[in-house]
mmJSON file of the N, C-alpha and C atoms, coordinates in Angstrom:
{"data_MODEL":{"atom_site":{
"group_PDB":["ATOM","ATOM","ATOM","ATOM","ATOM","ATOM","ATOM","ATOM","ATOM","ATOM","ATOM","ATOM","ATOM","ATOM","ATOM","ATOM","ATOM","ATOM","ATOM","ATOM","ATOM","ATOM","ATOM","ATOM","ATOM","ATOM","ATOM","ATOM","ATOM","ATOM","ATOM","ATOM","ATOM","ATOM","ATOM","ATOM","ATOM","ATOM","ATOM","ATOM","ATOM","ATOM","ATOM","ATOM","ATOM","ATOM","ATOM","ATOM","ATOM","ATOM","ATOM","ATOM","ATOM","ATOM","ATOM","ATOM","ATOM","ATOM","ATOM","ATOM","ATOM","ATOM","ATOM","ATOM","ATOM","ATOM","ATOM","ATOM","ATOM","ATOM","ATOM","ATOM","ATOM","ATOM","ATOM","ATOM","ATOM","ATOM","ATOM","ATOM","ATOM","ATOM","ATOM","ATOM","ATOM","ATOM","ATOM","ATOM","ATOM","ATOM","ATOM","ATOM","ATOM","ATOM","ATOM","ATOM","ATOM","ATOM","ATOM","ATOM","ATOM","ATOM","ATOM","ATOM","ATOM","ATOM","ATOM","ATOM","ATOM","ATOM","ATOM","ATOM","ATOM","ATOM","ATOM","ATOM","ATOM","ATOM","ATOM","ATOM","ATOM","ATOM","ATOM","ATOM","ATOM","ATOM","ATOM","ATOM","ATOM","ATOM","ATOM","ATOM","ATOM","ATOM","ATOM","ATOM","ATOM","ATOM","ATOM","ATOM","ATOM","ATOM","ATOM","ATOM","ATOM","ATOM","ATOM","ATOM","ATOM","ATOM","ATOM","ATOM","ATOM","ATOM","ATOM","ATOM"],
"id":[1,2,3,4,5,6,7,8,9,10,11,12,13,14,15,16,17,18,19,20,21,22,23,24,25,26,27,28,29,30,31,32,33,34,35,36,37,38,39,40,41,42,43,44,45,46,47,48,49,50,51,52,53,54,55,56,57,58,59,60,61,62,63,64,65,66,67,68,69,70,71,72,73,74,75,76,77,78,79,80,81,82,83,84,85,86,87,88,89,90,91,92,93,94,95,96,97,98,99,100,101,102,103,104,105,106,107,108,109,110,111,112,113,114,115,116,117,118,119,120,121,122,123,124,125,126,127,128,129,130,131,132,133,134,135,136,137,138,139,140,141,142,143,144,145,146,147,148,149,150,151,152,153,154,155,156],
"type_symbol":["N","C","C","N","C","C","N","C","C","N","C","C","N","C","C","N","C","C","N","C","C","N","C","C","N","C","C","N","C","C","N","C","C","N","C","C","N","C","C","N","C","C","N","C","C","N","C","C","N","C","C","N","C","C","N","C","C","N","C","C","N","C","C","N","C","C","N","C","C","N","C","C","N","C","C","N","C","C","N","C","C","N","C","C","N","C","C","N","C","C","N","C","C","N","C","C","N","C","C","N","C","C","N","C","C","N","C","C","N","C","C","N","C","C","N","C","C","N","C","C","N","C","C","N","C","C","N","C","C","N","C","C","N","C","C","N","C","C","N","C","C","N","C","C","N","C","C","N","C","C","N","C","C","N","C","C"],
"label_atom_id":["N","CA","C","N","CA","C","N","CA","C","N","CA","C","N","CA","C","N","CA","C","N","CA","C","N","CA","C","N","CA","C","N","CA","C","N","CA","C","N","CA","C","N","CA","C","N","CA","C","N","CA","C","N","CA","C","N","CA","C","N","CA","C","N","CA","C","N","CA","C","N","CA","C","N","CA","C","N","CA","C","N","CA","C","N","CA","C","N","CA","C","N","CA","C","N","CA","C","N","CA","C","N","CA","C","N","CA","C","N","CA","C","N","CA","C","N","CA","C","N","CA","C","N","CA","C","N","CA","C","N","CA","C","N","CA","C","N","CA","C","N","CA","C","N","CA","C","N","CA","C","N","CA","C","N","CA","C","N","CA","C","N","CA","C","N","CA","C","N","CA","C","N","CA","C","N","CA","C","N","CA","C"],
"label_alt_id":[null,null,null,null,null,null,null,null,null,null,null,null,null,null,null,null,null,null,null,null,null,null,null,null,null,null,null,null,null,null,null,null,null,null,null,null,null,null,null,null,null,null,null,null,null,null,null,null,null,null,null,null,null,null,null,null,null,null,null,null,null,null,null,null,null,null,null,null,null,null,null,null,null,null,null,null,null,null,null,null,null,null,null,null,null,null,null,null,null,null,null,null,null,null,null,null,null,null,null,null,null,null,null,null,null,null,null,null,null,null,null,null,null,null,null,null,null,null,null,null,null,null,null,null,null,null,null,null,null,null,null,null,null,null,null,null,null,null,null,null,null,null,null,null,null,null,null,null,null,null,null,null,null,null,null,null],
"label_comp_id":["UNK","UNK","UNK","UNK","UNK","UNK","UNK","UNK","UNK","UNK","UNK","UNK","UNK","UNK","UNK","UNK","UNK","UNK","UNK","UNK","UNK","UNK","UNK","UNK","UNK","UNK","UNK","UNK","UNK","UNK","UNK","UNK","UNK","UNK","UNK","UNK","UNK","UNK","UNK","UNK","UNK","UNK","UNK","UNK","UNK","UNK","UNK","UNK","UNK","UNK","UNK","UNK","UNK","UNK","UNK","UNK","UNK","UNK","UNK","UNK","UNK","UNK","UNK","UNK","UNK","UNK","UNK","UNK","UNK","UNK","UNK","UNK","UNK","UNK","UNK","UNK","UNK","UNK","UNK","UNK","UNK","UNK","UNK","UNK","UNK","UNK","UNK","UNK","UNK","UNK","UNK","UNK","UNK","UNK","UNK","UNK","UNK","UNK","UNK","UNK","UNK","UNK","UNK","UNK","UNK","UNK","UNK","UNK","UNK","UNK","UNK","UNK","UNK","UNK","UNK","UNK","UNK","UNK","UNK","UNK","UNK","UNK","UNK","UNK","UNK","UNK","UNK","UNK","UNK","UNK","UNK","UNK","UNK","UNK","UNK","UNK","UNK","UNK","UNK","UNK","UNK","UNK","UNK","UNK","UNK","UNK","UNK","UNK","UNK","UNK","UNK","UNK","UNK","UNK","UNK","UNK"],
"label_asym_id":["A","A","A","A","A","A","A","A","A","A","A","A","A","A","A","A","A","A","A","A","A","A","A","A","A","A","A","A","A","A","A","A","A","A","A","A","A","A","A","A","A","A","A","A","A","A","A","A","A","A","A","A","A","A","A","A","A","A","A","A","A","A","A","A","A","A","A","A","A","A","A","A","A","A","A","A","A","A","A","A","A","A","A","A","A","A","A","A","A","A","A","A","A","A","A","A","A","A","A","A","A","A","A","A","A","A","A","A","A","A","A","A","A","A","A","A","A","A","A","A","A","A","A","A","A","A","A","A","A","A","A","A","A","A","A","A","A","A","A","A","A","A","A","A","A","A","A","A","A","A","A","A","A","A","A","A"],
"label_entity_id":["1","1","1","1","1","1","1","1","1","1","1","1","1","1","1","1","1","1","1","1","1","1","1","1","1","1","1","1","1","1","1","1","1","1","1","1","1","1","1","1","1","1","1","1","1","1","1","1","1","1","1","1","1","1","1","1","1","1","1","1","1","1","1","1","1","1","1","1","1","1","1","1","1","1","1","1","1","1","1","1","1","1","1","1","1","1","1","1","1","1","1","1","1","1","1","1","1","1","1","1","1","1","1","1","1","1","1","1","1","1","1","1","1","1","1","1","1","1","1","1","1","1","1","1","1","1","1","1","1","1","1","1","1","1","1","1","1","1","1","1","1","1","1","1","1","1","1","1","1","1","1","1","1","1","1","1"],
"label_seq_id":[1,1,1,2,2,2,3,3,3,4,4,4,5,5,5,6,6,6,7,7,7,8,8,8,9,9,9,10,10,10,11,11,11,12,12,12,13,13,13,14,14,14,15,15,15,16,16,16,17,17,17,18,18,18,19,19,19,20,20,20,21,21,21,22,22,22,23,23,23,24,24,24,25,25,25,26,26,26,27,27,27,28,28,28,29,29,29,30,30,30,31,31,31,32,32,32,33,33,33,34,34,34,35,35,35,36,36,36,37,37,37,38,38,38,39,39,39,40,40,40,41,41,41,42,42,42,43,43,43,44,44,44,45,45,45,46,46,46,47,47,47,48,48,48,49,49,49,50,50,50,51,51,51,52,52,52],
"pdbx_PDB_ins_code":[null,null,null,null,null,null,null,null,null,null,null,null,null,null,null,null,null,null,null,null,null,null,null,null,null,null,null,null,null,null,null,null,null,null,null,null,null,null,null,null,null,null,null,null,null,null,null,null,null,null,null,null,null,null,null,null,null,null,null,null,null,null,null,null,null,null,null,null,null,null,null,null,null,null,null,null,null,null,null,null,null,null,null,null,null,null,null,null,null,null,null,null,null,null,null,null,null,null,null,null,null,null,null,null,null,null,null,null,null,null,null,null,null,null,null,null,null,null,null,null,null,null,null,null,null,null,null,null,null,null,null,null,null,null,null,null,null,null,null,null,null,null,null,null,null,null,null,null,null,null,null,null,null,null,null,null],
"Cartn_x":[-28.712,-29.013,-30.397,-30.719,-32.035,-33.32,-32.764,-33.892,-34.208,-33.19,-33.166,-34.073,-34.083,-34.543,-35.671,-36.291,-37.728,-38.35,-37.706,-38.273,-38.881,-38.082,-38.113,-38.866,-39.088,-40.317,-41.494,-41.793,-43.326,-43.4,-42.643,-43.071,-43.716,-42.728,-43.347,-44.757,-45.102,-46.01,-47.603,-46.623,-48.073,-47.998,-47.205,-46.737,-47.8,-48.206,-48.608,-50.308,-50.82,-52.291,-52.935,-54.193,-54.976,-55.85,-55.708,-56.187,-55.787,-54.229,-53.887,-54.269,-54.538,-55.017,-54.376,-53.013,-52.155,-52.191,-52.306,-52.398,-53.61,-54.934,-56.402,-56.574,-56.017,-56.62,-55.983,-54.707,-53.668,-54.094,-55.248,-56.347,-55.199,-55.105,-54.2,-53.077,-52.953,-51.6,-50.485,-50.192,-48.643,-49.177,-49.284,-49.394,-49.726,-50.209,-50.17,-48.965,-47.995,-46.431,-45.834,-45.92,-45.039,-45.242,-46.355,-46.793,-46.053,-46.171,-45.602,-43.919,-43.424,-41.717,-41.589,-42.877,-42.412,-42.393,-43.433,-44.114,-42.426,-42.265,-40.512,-39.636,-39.629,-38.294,-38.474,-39.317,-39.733,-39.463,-40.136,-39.725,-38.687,-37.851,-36.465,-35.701,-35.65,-35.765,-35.745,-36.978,-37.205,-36.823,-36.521,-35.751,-34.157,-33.695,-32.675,-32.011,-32.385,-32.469,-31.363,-31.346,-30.338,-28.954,-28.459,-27.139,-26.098,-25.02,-24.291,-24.391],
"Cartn_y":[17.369,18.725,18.815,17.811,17.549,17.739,16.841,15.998,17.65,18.581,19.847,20.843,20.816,21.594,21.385,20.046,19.618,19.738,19.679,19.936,21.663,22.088,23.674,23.949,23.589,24.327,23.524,22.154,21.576,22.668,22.694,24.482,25.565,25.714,27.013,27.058,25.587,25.221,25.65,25.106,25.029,26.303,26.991,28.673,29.74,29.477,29.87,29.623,28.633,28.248,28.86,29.59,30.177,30.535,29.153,28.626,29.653,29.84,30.905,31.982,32.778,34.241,35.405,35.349,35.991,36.426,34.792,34.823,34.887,34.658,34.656,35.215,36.523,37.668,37.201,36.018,36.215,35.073,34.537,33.369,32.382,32.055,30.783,30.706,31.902,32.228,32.267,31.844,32.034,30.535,29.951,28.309,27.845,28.228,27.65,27.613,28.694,28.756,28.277,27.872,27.462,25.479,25.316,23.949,23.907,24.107,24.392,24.184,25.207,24.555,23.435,22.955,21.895,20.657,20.471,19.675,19.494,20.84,20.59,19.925,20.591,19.831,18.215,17.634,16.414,15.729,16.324,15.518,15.877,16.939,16.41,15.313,15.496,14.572,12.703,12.965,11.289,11.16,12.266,12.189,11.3,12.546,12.477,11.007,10.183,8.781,8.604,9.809,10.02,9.558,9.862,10.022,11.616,11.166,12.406,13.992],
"Cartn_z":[31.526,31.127,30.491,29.959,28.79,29.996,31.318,31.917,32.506,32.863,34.041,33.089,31.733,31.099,30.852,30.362,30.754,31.999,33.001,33.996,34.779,33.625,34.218,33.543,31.989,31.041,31.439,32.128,32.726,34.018,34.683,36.268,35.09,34.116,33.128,33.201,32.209,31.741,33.144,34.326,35.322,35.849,35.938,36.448,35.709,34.056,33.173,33.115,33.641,33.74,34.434,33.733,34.291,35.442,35.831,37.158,38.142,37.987,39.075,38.755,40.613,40.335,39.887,39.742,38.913,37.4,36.924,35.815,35.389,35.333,35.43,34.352,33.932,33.041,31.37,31.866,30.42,29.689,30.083,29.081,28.65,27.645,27.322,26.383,26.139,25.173,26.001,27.218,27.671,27.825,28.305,28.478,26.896,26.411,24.683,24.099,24.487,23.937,24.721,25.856,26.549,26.035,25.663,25.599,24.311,23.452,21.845,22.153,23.046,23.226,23.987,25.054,25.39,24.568,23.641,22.95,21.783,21.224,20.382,21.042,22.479,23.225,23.46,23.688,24.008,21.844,21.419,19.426,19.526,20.114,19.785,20.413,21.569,22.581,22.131,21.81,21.438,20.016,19.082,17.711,17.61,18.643,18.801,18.829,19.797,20.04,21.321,22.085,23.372,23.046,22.093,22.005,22.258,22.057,22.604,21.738],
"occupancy":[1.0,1.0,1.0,1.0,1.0,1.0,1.0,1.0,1.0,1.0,1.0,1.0,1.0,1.0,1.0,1.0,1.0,1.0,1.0,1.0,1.0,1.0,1.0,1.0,1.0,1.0,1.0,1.0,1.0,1.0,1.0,1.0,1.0,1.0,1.0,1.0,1.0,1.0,1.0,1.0,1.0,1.0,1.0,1.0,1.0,1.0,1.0,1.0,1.0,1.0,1.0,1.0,1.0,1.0,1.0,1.0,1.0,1.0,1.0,1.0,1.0,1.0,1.0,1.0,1.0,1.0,1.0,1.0,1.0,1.0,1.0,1.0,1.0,1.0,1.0,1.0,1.0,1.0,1.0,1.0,1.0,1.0,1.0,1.0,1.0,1.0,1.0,1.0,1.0,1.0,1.0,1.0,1.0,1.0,1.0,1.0,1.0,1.0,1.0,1.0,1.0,1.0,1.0,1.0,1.0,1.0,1.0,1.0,1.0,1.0,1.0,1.0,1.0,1.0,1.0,1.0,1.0,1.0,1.0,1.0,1.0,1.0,1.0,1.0,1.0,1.0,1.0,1.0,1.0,1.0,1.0,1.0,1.0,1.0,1.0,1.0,1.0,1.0,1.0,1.0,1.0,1.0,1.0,1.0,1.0,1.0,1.0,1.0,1.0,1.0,1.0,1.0,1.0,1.0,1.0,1.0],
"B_iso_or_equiv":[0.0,0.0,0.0,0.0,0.0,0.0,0.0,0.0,0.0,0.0,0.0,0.0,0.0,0.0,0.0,0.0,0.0,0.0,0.0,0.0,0.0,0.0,0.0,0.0,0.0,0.0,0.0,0.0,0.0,0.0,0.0,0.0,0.0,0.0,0.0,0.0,0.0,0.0,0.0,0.0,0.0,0.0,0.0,0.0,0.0,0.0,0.0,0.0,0.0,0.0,0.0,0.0,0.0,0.0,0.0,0.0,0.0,0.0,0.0,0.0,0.0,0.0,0.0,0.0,0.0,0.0,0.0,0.0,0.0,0.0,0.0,0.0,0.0,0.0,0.0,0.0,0.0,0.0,0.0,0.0,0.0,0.0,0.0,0.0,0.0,0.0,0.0,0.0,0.0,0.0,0.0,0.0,0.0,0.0,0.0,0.0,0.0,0.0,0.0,0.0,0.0,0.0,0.0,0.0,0.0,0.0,0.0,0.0,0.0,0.0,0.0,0.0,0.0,0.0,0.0,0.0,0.0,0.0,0.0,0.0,0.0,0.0,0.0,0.0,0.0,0.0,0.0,0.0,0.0,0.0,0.0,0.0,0.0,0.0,0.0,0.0,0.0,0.0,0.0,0.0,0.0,0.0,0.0,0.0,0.0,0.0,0.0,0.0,0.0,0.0,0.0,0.0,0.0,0.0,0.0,0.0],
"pdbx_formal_charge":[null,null,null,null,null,null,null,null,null,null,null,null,null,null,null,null,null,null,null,null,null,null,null,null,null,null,null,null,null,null,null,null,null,null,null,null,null,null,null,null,null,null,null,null,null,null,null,null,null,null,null,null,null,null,null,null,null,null,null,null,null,null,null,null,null,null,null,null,null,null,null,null,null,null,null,null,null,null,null,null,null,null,null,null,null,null,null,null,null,null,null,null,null,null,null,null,null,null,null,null,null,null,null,null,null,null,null,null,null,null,null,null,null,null,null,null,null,null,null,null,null,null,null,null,null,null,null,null,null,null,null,null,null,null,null,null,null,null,null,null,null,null,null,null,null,null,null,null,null,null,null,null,null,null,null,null],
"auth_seq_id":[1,1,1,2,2,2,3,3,3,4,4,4,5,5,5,6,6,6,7,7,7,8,8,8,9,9,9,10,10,10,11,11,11,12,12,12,13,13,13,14,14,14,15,15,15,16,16,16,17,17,17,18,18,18,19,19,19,20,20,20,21,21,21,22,22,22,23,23,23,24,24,24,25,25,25,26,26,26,27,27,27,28,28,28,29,29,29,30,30,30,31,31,31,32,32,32,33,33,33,34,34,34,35,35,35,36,36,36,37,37,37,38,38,38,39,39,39,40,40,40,41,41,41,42,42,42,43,43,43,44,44,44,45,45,45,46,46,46,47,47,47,48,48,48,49,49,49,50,50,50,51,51,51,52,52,52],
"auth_comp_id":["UNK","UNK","UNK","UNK","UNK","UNK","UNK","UNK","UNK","UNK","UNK","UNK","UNK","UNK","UNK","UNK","UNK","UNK","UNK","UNK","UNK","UNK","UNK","UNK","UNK","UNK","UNK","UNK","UNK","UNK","UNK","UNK","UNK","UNK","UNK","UNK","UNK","UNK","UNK","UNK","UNK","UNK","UNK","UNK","UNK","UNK","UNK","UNK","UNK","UNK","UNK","UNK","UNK","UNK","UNK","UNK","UNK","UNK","UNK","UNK","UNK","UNK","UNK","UNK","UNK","UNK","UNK","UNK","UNK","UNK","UNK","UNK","UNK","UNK","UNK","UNK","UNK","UNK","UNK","UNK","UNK","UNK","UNK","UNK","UNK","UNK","UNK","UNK","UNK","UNK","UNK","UNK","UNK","UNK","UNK","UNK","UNK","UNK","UNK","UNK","UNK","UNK","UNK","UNK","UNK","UNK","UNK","UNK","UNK","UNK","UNK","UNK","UNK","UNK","UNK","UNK","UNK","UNK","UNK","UNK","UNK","UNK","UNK","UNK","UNK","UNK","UNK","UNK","UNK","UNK","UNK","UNK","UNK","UNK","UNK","UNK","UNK","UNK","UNK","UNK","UNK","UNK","UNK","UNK","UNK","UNK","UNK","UNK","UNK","UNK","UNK","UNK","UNK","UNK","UNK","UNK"],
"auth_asym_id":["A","A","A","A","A","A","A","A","A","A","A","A","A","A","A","A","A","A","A","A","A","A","A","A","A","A","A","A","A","A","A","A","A","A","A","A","A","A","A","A","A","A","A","A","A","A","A","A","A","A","A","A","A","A","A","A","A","A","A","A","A","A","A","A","A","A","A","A","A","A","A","A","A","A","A","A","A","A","A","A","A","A","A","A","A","A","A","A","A","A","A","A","A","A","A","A","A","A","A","A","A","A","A","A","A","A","A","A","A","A","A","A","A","A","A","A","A","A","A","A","A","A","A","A","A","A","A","A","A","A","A","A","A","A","A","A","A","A","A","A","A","A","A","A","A","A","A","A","A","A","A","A","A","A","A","A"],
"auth_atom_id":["N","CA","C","N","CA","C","N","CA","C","N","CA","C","N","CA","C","N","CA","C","N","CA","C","N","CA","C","N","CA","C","N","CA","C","N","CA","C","N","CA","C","N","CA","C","N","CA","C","N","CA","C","N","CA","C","N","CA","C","N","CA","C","N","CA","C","N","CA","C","N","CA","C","N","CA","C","N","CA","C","N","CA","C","N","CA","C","N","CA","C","N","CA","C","N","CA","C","N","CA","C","N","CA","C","N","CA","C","N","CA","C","N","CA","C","N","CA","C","N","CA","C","N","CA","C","N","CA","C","N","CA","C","N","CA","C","N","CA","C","N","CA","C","N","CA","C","N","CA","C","N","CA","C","N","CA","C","N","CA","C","N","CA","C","N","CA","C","N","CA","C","N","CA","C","N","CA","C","N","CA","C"],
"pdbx_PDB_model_num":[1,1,1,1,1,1,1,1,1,1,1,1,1,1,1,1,1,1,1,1,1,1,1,1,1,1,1,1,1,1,1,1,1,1,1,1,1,1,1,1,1,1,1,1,1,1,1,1,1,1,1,1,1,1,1,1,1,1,1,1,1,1,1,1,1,1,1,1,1,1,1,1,1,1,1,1,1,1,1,1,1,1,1,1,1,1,1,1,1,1,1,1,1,1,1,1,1,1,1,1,1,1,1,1,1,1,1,1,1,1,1,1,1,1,1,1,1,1,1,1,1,1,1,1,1,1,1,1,1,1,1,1,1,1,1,1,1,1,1,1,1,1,1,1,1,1,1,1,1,1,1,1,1,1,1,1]
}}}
């Protein structure tokens, strides 16, 4: 469940970069927050010490 959820907020993460022409105009505040929950989920992650 951990691994499905990291994996969906790193798509966030690249979905969100400016690079694309979609996003172009929204500069770096949706990829800055999105990096910020990934960056929590991962310290919890390795906090945790993968137990149940």
């Amino acid at each position: 469940m951990d691994l499905i959820l990291l994996i969906i907020l790193i798509l966030l993460l690249l979905a969100v970069l400016p690079t694309w022409p979609y996003s172009s105009g929204w500069g770096y505040y949706p990829s800055g927050g999105v990096g910020l929950i990934l960056v929590i989920l991962i310290l919890v992650l390795l906090l945790r010490g993968g137990g149940p």
